[in-house]
N, CA, C and O of each residue as an XYZ file, in Angstrom:
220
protein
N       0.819     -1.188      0.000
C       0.000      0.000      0.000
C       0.872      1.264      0.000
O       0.734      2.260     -0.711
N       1.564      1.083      0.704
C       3.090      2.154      0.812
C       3.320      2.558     -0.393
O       3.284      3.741     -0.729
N       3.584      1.569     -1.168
C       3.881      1.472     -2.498
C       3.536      2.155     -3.207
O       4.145      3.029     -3.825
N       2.092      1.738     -3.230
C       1.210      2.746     -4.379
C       0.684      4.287     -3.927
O       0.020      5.069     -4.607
N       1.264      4.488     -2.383
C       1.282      6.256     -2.484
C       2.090      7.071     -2.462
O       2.106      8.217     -2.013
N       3.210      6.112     -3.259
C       4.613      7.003     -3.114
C       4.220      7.025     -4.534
O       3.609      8.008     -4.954
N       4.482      6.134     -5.246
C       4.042      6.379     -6.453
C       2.868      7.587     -7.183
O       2.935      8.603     -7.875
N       2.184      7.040     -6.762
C       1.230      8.368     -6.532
C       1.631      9.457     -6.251
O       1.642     10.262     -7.182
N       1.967      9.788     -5.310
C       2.395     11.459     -4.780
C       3.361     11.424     -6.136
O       3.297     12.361     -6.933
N       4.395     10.131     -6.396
C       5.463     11.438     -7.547
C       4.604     11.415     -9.114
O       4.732     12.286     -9.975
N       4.155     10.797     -9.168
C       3.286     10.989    -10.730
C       2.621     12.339    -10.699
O       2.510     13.148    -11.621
N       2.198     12.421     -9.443
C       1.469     13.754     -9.363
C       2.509     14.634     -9.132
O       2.921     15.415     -9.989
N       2.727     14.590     -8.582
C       3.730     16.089     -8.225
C       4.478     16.323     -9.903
O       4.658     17.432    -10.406
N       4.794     15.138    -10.490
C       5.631     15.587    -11.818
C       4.702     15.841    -12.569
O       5.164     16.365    -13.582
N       3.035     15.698    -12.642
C       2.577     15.915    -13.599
C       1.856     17.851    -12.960
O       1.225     18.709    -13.578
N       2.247     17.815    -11.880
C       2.071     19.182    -11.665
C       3.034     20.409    -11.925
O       2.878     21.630    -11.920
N       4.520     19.216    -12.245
C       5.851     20.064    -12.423
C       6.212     20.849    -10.903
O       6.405     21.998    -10.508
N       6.184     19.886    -10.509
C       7.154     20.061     -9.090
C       8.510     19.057     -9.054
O       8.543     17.940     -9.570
N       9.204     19.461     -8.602
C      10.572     18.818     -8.379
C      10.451     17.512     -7.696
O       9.288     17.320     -7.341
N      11.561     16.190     -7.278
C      11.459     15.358     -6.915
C      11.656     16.084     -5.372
O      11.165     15.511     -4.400
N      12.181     16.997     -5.250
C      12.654     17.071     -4.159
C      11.634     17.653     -2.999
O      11.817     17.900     -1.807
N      10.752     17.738     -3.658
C       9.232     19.356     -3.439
C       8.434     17.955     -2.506
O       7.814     18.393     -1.537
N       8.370     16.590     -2.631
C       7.496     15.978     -2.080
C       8.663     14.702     -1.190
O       8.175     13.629     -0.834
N       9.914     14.958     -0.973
C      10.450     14.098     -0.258
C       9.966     13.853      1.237
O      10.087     12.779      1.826
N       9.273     15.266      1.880
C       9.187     14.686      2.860
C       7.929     14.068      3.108
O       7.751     13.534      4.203
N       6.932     14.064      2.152
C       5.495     13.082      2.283
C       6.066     12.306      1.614
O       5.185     11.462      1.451
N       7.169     11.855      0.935
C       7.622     10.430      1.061
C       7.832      9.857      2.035
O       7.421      8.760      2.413
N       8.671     10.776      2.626
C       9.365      9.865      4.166
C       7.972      9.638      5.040
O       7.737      8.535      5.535
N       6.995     10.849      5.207
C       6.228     10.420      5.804
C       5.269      9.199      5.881
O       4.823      8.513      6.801
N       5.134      9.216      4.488
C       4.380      7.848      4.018
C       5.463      6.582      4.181
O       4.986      5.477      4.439
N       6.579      6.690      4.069
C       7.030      5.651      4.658
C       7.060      5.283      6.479
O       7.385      4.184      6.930
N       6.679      6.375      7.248
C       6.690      5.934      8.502
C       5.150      5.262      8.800
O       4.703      4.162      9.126
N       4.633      6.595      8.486
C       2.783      6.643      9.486
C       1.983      6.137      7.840
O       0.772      6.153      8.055
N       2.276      5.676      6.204
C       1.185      5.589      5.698
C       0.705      6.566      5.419
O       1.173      7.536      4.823
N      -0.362      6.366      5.870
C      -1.545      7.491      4.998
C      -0.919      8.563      5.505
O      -1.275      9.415      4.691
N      -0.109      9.225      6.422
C      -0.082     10.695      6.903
C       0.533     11.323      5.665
O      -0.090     12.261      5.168
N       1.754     10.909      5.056
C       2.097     11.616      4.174
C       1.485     11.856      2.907
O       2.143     12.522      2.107
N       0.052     11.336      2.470
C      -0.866     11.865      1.639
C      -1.499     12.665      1.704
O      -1.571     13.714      1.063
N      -2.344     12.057      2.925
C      -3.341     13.240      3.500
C      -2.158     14.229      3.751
O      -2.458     14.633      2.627
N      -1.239     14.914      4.082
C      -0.909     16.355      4.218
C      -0.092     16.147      2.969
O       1.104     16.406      3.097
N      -0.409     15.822      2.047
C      -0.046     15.794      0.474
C      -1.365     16.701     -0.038
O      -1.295     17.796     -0.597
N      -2.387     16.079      0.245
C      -3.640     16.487      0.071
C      -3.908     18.181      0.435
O      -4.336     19.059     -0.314
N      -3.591     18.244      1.514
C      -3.943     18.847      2.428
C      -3.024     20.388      2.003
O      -3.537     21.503      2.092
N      -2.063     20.215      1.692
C      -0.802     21.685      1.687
C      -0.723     21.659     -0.180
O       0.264     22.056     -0.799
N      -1.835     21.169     -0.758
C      -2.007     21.325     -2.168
C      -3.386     21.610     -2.759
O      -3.784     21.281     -3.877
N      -3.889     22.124     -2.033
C      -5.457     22.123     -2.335
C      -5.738     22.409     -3.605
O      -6.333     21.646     -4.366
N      -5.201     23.842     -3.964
C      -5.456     24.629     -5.596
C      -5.237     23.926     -6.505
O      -5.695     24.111     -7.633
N      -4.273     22.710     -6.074
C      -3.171     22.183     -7.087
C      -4.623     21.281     -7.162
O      -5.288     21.509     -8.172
N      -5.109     20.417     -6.334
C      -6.321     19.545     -6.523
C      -7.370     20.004     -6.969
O      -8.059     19.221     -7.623
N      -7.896     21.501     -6.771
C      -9.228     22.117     -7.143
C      -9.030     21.892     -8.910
O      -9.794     21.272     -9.649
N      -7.730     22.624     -9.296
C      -7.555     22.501    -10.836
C      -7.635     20.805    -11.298
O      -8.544     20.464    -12.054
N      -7.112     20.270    -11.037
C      -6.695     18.740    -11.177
C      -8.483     18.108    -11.514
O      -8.874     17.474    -12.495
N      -9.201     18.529    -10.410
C     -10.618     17.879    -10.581
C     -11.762     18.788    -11.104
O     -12.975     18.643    -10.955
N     -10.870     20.053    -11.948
C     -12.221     20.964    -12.559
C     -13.246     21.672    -12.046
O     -14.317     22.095    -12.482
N     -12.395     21.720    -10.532
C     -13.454     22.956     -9.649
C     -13.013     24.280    -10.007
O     -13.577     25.267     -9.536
């Protein structure tokens, strides 16, 4: 599961054109706690998501 939200966070972040380096630490986070480093992936990107889903 780890797996697929690291993956996640960097597909996104590169398809937003952010650096590898812009989401290392909701990597690390998602490697400790899981979900924490998404949800405040989620969370400290909102605009980036409002555009993403056409709000």
């Amino acid at each position: 599961m780890v797996f697929l939200a690291i993956c996640w966070l960097y597909t996104d972040s590169k398809r937003l054109g952010k650096s590898k380096w812009s989401i290392t630490l909701f990597v690390l986070l998602a490697l400790v706690f899981v979900s924490i480093g998404p949800l405040l992936y989620l969370v400290f990107n909102p605009r980036d998501l409002k555009e993403a889903i056409g709000a």
